[in-house]
C-alpha positions as CSV (number, residue, x, y, z in Angstrom):
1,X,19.7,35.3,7.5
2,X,19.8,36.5,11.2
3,X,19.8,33.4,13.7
4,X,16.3,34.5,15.3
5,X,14.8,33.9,11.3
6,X,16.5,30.5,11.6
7,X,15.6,29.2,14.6
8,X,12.0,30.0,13.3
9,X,12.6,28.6,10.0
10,X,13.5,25.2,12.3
11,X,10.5,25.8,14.9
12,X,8.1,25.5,11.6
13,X,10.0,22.7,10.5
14,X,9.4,20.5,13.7
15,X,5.6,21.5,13.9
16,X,5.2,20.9,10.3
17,X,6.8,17.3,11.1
18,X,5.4,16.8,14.0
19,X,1.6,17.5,12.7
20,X,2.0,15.6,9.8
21,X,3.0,12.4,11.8
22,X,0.1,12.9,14.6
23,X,-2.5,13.0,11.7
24,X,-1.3,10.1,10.0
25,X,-4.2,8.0,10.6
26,X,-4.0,3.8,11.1
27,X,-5.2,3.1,7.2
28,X,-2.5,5.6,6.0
29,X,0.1,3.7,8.1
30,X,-1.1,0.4,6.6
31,X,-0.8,2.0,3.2
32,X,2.2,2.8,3.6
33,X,3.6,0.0,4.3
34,X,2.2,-2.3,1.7
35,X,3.3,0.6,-0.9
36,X,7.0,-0.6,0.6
37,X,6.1,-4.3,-0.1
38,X,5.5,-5.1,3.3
39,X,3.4,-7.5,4.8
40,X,1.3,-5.8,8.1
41,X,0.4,-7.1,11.6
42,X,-2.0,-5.4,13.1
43,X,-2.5,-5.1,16.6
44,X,-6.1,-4.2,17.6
45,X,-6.8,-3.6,21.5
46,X,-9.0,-1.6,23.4
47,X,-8.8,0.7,26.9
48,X,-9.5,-2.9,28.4
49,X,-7.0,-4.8,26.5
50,X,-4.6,-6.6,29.2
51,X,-2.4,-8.1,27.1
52,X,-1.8,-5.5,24.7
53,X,1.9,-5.1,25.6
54,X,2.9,-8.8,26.1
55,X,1.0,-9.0,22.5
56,X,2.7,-6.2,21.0
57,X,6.5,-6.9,22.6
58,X,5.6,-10.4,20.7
59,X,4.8,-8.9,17.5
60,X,7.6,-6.9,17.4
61,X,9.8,-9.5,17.9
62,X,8.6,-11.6,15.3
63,X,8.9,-8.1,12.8
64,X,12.5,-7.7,13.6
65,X,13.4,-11.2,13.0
66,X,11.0,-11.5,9.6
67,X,12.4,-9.6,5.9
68,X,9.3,-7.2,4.7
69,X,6.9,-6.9,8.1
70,X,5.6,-3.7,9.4
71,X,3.6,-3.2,13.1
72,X,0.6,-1.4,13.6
73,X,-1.0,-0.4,16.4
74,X,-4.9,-0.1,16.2
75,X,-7.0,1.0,18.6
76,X,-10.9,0.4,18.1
77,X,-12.1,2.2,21.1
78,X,-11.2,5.4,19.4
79,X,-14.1,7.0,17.2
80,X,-11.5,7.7,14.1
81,X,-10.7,3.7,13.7
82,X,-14.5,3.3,13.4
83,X,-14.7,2.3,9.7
84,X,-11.5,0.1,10.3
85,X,-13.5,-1.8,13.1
86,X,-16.0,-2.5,11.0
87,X,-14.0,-3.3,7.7
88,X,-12.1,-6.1,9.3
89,X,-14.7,-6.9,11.3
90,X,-13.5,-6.1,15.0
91,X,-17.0,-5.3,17.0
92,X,-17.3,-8.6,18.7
93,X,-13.8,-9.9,18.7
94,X,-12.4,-10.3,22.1
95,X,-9.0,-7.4,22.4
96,X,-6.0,-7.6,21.5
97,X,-5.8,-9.4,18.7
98,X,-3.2,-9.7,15.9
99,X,-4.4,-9.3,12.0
100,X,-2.3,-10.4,9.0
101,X,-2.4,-8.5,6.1
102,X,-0.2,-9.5,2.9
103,X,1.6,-7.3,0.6
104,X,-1.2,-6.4,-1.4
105,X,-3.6,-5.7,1.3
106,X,-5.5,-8.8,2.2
107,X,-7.0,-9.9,5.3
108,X,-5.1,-13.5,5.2
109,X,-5.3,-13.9,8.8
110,X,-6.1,-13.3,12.2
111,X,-4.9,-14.9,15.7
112,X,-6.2,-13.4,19.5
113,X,-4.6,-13.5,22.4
114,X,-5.2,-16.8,23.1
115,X,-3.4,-17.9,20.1
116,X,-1.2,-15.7,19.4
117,X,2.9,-17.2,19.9
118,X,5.6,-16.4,18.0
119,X,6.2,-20.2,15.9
120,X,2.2,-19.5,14.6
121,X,2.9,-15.8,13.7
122,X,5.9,-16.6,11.8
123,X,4.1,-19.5,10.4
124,X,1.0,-17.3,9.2
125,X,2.8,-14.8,7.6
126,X,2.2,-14.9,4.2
127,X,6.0,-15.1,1.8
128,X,5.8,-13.0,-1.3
129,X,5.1,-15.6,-3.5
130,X,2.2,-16.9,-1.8
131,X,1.0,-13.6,-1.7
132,X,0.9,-13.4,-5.6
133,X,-0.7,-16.6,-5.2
134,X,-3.4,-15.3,-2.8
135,X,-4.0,-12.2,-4.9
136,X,-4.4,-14.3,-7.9
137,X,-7.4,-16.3,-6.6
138,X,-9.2,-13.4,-5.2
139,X,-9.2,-12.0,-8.6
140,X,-10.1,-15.2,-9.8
141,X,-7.0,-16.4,-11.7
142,X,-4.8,-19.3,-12.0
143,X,-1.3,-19.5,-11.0
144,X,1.6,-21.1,-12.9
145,X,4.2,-21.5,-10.1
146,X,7.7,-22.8,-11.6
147,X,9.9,-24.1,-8.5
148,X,13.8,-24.4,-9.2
149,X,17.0,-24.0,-7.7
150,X,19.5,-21.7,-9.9
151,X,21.8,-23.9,-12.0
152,X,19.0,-27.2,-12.1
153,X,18.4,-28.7,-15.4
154,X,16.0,-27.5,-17.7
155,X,15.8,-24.1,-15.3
156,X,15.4,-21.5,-18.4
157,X,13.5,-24.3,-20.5
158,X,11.0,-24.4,-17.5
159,X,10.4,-21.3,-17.5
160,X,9.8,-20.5,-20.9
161,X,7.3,-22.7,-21.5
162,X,5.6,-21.5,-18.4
163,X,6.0,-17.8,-19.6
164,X,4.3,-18.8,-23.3
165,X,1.4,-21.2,-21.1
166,X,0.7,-17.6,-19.3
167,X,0.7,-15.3,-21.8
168,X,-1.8,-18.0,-24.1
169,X,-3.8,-17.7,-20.8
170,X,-4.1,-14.2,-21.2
171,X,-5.6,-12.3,-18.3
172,X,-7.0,-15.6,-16.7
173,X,-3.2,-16.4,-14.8
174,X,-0.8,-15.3,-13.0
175,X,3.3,-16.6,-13.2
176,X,5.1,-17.2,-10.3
177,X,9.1,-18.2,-10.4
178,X,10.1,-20.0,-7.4
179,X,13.3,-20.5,-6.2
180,X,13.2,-23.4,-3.6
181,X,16.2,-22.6,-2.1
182,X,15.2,-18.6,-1.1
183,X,15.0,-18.8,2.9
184,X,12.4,-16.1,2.6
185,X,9.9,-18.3,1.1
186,X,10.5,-21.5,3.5
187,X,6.6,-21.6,4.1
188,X,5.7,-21.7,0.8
189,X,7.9,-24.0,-0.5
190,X,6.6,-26.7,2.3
191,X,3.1,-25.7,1.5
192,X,3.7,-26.6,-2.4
193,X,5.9,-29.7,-1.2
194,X,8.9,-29.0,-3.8
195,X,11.9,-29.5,-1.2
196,X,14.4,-31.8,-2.8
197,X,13.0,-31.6,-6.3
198,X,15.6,-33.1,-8.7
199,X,14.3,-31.0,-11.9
200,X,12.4,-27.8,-12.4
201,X,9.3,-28.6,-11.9
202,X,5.9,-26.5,-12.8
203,X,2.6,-26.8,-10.5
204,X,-0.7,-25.3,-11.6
205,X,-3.1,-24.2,-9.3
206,X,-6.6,-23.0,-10.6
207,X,-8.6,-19.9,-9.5
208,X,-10.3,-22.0,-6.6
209,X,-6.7,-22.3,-5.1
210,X,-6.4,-26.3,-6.2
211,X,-3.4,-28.1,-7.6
212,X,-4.7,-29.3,-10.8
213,X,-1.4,-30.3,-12.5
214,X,2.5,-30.7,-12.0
215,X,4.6,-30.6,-15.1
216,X,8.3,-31.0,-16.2
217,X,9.5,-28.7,-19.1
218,X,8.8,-31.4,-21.8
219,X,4.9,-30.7,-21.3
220,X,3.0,-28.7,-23.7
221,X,1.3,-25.5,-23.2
222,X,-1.7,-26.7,-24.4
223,X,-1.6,-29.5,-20.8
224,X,-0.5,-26.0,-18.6
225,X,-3.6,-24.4,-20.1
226,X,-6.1,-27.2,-19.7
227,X,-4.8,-27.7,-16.2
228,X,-5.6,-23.8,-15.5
229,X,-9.0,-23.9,-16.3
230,X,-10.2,-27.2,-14.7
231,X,-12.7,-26.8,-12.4
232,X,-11.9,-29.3,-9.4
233,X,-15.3,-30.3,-7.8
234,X,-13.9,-31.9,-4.6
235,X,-10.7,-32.7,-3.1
236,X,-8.2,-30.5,-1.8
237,X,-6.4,-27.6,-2.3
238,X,-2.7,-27.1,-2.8
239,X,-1.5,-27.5,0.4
C-alpha cells in the first residue's frame, strides 16, 4: 500500500471517529453508562448558568473519588435536549443543577446549586444494592436483603433460606446479599442499620419500601413470605 493510500486510510479513520463522537447525543451517553453499571450525575445548565463550572469541577471530583459514577453534561438551551428537558422535568428549574440517576436508570435524585456540596452528593448517590432495592419497588416488589460479614455464623444458612423465601415469592421479590463490611455500600448499610450485627441477619422490605420484618436463619420461609406481602398502612419506611 503506497503511503498517500495510508494516510487516507487514517484521514477516514479520524472523521469516522470523530463524527461518531460529535453525534453521540446526551441520552446515548447516559445509556452508556448505565449499560457499564454506572450510576450518572447529570449536570443541566443553560447559556445563563453561572455556576456551571464551579458545579461541574465539584461533580467531577466527587466521580473520581466514587467506584461506578459517570458525568454528563446537559445543556437544555439546546433544541436536541428538548425531550430530555421535559422527561426529567427541567423547564422551570433554576440552572445548573445536578440529577442522580442509579444504575438502572432512575431519577433517584436531584440537588441545585444551592445545595449542591460534595458530603450531600456523595451521600445521595445511590450504592448498588440500594439500587436493586429502588428498582424493586418501582416494579412493585419486595426485597429480601440478607446482611453478613464473610465468615459470620449461619452466613450460607442465611442465605439459603432467603434464596428458597424468594424463589416461593416467585416474581413478587427481589434478593439482595449484603455484605456489611463492602466500603462501597457504606450508605446503605447505615440506612438499613446492620453495622455491628453479631449474626446474619435477614430484613424484608415490602413493595412500598417498608421494613416489615427482620429475621435470623432459624425463621421459616413461610414468616419471610408473610412479611413480603404485608401491606403497612402507616409508619415508616426502611430507613
Amino acid at each position: 500500500m503506497s503511503v498517500i493510500a495510508t494516510i487516507l486510510l487514517v484521514v477516514m479513520f479520524i472523521n469516522t471517529a470523530y463524527t461518531e463522537m460529535k453525534t453521540e447525543s446526551v441520552k446515548d451517553r447516559i445509556v452508556n453508562a448505565q449499560a457499564e453499571g454506572n450510576s450518572v450525575l447529570v449536570v443541566a445548565y443553560d447559556s445563563e448558568s453561572e455556576k456551571k463550572k464551579e458545579v461541574m469541577n465539584m461533580v467531577l471530583a466527587v466521580a473520581k473519588e466514587s467506584k461506578g459514577v459517570s458525568v454528563v453534561g446537559l445543556d437544555v438551551s439546546k433544541n436536541e435536549n428538548e425531550d430530555l428537558v421535559g422527561e426529567y422535568s427541567l423547564k422551570r428549574v433554576p440552572m445548573p443543577v445536578v440529577l442522580i440517576i442509579d444504575k438502572h436508570g432512575l431519577l433517584v435524585g436531584g440537588l441545585t446549586s444551592v445545595q449542591v456540596n460534595e458530603k450531600r452528593l456523595k451521600t445521595n448517590l445511590p450504592t448498588p444494592c440500594y439500587s436493586d432495592l429502588l428498582k424493586n419497588i418501582h416494579d412493585d416488589k419486595a426485597t429480601i436483603v440478607v446482611a453478613y460479614t464473610n465468615g459470620m455464623e449461619e452466613k450460607e444458612k442465611a442465605i439459603a433460606l432467603s434464596k428458597d423465601a424468594n424463589e416461593k415469592l416467585g416474581h413478587k421479590s427481589g434478593l439482595i446479599e449484603l455484605d456489611v463490611n463492602d466500603e462501597d455500600e457504606k450508605n446503605f448499610v447505615d440506612i438499613l442499620r446492620v453495622n455491628g450485627i453479631a449474626k446474619s441477619t435477614i430484613l424484608v422490605i415490602n413493595s412500598q419500601g417498608q421494613l416489615t420484618g427482620r429475621f435470623m436463619s432459624d425463621s421459616s420461609i413461610d414468616e419471610i413470605r408473610e412479611a413480603a406481602l404485608r401491606v403497612v398502612r402507616s409508619g415508616c419506611g426502611c430507613g
